[in-house]
C-alpha positions as CSV (number, residue, x, y, z in Angstrom):
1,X,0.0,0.0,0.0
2,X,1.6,3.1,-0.7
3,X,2.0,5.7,2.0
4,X,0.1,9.4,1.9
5,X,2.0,12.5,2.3
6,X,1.6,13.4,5.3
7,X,0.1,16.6,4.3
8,X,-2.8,15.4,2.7
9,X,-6.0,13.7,4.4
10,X,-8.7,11.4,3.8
11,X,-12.4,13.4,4.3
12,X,-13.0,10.9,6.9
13,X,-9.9,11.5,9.0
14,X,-10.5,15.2,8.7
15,X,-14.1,14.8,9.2
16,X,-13.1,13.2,12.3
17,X,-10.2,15.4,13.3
18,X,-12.6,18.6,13.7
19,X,-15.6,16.2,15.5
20,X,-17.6,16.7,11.8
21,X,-19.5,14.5,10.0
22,X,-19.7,13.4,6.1
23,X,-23.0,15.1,4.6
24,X,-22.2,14.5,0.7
25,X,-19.1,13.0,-1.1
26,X,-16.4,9.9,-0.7
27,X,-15.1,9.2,2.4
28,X,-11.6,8.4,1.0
29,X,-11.2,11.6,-1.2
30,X,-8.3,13.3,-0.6
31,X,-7.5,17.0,0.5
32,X,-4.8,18.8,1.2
33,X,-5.1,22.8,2.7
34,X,-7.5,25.1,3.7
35,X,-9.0,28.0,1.7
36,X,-10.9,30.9,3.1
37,X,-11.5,32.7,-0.7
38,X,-14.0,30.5,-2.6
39,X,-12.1,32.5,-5.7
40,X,-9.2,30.8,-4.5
41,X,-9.9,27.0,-4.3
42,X,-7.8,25.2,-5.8
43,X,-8.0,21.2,-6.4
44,X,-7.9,19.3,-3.4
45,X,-8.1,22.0,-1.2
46,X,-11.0,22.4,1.4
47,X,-12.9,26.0,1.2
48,X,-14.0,26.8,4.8
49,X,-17.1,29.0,4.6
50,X,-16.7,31.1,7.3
51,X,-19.3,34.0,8.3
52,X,-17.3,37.1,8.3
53,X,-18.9,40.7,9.3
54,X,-20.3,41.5,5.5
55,X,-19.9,38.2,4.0
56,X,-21.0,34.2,4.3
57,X,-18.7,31.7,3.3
58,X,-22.1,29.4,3.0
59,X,-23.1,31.9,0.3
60,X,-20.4,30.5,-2.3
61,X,-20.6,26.8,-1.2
62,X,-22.2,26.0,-4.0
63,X,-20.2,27.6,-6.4
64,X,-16.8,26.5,-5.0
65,X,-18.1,22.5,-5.2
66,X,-19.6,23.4,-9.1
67,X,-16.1,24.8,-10.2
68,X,-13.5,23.0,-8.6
69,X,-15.1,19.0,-8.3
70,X,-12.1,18.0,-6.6
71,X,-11.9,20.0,-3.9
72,X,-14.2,20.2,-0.3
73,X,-15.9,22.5,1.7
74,X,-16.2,22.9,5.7
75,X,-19.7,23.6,6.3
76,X,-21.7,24.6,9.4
77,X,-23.9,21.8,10.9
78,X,-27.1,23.6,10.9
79,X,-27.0,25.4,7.2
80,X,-29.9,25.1,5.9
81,X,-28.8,24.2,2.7
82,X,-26.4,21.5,3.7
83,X,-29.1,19.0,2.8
84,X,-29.1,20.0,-1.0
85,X,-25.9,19.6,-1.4
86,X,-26.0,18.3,-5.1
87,X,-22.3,17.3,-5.5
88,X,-19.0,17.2,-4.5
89,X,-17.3,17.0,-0.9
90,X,-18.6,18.3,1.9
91,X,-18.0,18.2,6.3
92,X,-20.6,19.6,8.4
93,X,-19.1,21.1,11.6
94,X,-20.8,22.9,14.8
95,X,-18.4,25.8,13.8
96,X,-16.0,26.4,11.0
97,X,-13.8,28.1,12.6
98,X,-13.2,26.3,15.3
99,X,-12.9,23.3,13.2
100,X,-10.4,25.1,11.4
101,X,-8.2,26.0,14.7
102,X,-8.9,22.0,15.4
103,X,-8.0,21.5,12.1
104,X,-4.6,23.4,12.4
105,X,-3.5,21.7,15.5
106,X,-4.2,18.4,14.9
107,X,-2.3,18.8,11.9
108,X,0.7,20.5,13.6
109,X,1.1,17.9,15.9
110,X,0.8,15.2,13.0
111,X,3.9,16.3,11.3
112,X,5.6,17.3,15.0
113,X,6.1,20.9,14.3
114,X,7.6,22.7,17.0
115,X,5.9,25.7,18.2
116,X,7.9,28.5,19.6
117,X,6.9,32.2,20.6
118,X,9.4,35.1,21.0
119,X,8.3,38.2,23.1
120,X,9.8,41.3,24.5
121,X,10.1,44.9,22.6
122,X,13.3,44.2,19.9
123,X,15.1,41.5,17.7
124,X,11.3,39.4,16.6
125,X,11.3,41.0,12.9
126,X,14.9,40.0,13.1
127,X,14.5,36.8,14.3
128,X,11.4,35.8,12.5
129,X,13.7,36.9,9.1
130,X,16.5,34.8,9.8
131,X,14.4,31.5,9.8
């Protein structure tokens, strides 16, 4: 069997990652990153339709699973259009964001990324430019 890399994932393992379920698409199809910009989405990717303070990511669902086929979208549980879905990939969630923040550390500590903060009032812009 040959072995994923290890930053892509199976719906299911992200469905279960950010404590979503399955409400259209295969199980096994694979994705790769998040989007935020439905204009964005590229294949594999999953577009996370976050409600922002003039716009709703739900509002372009349906457009980002009509042009890109192969990717997914990260849906809120209690849409209510989540139930005519008519294609592609899609994970309903309590909360997109959080099940992007879930997302984002389960994902970190997947490929054992070290996590390191740096305070204090001179050398950050310095440091963070040297890495």
């Amino acid at each position: 069997m040959a072995e994923r890399a290890v930053n892509t994932w199976q719906l299911a393992d992200l469905a279960q990652a950010v404590a979503g379920h399955i409400v259209a698409g295969d199980p096994q199809h694979q994705v790769c990153e998040a989007s935020i910009d439905s204009r964005r989405v590229a294949r594999g990717q999953v577009f996370v339709a976050l409600h922002g303070e003039h716009m709703d990511g739900h509002d372009f669902v349906q457009d980002v699973l009509t042009n890109h086929p192969q990717s997914a979208v990260l849906i809120k549980r209690d849409w209510s259009a989540a139930n005519q879905l008519q294609a592609g990939h899609a994970i309903a969630v309590t909360d997109p964001l959080n099940a992007l923040q879930q997302w984002a550390a389960v994902h970190l500590k997947r490929i054992g990324a070290a996590i390191i903060g740096i305070t204090g009032s001179n050398g950050k812009t310095t440091s963070k430019s040297l890495t």
